[in-house]
N, C-alpha and C positions, 0 to 999 in steps of 0.2 A: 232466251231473254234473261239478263242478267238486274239483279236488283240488290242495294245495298245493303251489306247485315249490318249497320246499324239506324240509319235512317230510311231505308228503303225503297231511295229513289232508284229511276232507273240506269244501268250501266250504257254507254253507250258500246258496242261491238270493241272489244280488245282492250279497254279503257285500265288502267293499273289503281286510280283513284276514282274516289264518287268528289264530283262537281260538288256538292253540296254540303256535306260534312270533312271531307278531305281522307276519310279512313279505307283503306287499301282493297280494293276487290275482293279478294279473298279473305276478306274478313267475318265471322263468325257473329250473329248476335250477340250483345254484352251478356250475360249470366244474369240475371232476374229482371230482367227489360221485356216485357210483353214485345211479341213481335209485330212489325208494325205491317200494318196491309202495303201492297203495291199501289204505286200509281194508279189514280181512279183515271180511265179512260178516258179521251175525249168525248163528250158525244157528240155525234153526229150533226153537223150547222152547227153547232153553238158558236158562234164567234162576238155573243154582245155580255157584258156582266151581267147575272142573274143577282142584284142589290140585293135583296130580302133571303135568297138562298145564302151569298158572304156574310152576314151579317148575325146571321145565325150559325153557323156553320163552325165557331168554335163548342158550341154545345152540342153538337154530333157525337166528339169522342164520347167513349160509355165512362170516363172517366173524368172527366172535366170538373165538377166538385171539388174533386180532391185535388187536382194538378192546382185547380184557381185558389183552394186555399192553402196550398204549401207557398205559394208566391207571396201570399199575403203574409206567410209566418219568414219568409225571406225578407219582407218587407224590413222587418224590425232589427234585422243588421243595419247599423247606420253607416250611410253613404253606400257602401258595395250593394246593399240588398238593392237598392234603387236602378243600381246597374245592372246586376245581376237580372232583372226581370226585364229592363229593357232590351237585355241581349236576348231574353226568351222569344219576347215579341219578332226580334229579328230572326230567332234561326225557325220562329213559325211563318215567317215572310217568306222564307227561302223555301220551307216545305210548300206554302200554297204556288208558289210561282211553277215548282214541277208538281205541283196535283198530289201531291202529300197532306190530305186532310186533319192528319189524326195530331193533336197537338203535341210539343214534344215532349221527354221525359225530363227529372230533374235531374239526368246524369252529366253534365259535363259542365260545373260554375265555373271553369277559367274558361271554357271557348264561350259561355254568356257571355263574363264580366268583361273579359277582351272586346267584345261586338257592343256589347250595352257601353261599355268607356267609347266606343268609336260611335255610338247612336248621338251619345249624350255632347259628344263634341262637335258634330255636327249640328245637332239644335243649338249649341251655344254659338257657334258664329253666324248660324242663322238671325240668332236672337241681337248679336252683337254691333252687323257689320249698322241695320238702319239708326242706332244710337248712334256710334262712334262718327256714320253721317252727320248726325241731325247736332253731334256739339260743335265738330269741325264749320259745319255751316252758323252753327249758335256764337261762336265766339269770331271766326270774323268779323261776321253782322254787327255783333255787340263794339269791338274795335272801332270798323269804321263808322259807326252810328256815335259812338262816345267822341271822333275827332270831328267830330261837323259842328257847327253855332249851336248854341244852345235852343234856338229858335225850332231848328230841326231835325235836334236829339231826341227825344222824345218820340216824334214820329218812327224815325228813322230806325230805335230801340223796337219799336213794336212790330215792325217790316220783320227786323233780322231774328224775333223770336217765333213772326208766325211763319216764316219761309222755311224754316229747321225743322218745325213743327208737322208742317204740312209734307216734306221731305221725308220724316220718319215716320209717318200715316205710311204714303204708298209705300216706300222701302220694305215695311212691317208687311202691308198686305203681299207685296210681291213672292216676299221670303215664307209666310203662310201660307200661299196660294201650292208655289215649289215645295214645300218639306216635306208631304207624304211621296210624291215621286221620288224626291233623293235619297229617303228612306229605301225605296221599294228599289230605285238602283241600286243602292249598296249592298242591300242585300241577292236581289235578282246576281249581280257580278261577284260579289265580294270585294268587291275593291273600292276604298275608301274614296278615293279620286272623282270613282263615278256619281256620286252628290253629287257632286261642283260641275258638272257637264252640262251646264246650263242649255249650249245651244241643243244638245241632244235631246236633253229633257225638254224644251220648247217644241221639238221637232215632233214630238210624240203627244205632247199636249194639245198642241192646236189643230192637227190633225185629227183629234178625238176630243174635242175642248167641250162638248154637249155630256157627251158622256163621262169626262172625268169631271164637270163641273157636278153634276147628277152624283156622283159617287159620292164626293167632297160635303154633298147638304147632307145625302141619306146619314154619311157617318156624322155630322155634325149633329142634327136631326134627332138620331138613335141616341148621342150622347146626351146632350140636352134634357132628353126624356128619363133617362135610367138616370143619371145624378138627380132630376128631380124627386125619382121614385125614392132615392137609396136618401134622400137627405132627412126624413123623420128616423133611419134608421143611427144615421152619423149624429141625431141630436138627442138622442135617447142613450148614447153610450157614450156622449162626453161629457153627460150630468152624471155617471156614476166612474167617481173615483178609482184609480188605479187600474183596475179590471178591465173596468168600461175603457178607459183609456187605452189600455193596450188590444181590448177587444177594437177599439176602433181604428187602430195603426193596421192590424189583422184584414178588417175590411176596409179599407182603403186602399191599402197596397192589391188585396184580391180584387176589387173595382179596375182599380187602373188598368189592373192586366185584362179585366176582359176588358173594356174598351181601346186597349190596346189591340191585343187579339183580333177585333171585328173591324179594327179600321186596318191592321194590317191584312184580312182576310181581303177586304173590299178593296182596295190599293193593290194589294198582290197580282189579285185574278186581273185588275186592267192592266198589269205590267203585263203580265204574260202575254194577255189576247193584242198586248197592244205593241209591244216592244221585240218585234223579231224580225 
């Protein structure tokens, strides 16, 4: 049994690259890279998400302090650092989908920033397509509402603003509902396309719709709670100047990555159990 010297996944029989980092079979651990454990076994039955085991599961590593506050010190790059950690999030997507628990190292910013610039543009037309709806529908409406009688323009004006309105409500929910999946296929494949494979991604969803709807609160849930915890901390270090300010970019950026981290943990594990 063959395992990867840099991420540690497993080789399949004769395989020349690792699926998951792309770096060549025979390849040696990098030189000061703690080596990473092997795939944690199946066990035995398990085939349902263990929620509160994902969840927690980025604080396993014996080193997760330090990896969560170098992200945060990545954070204060402006624009790349932002990217930079979302690519983190993603190649720790791809370590949980083959059972690579341990979170990754901070050795390679171009294959993050490369994957975080494709994370990040992927939320952007998520974010985009139910606006660009909801004007195309806004300004027809608004057209033919302006060429009717005066009698019933007015009406006809408030039709064409709440129908655009109400268009980019569900649009929104729809594209929220999908975006950790698309995430978790991007990563699970590597291949940017596999986002937008809607009907695949439906195929998998509704299939398992109890339990990814379950996953979807827990991490919701989880966030909800820890921003509320961290929020005397975010307001106690932007009343002190400079310091406090840059202390607080530090944790901010380190926040987002663990809830980053724990939604892609819990997202991860259902791709796996669920997408094969």
């Amino acid at each position: 049994m063959a395992f990867c010297g840099k991420c540690g996944t497993k080789l399949a029989e004769g395989a020349a690259f690792c699926t998951i980092c792309g770096t060549g079979a025979g390849a040696t651990p990098d030189a000061g890279i703690p080596p990473i454990a092997p795939p944690i076994p199946e066990p035995a039955g398990n085939n349902q998400v263990n929620i509160t085991e994902t969840l927690f599961r980025p604080f396993q590593d014996s080193r997760w302090l330090q990896k969560f506050l170098l992200g945060g010190l990545i954070a204060l790059i402006p624009l790349l650092g932002a990217l930079i950690n979302q690519g983190y999030t993603w190649l720790y997507c791809r370590r949980i989908i083959s059972r690579n628990f341990a979170l990754p190292e901070w050795d390679d910013w171009g294959e993050m920033l490369s994957r975080g610039f494709g994370v990040f543009i992927i939320g952007l037309v998520y974010a985009i397509v139910p606006l660009i709806a909801g004007l195309a529908l806004g300004l027809a409406g608004g057209m033919t509402a302006l060429a009717r009688s005066p009698s019933t323009a007015a009406t006809a004006l408030f039709g064409s603003c709440l129908v655009p309105l109400m268009v980019v409500l569900v649009l929104s929910l729809f594209c929220f509902f999908f975006y950790p999946m698309s995430l978790t296929s991007y990563a699970g494949t590597g291949d940017f396309g596999a986002a937008f494979e809607f009907g695949r991604m439906w195929g998998v969803i509704s299939a398992n719709f109890a339990e990814y709807f379950l996953c979807y609160l827990a991490v919701f849930v989880a966030a909800v709670l820890i921003l509320m915890a961290s929020s005397l901390v975010t307001i106690v270090l932007a009343l002190i100047p400079c310091l406090g300010w840059i202390a607080l970019v530090i944790f901010m950026g380190s926040l987002g990555l663990v809830l980053g981290t724990m939604a892609t943990s819990t997202f991860g594990e259902f791709y796996r159990l669920r997408s094969k």
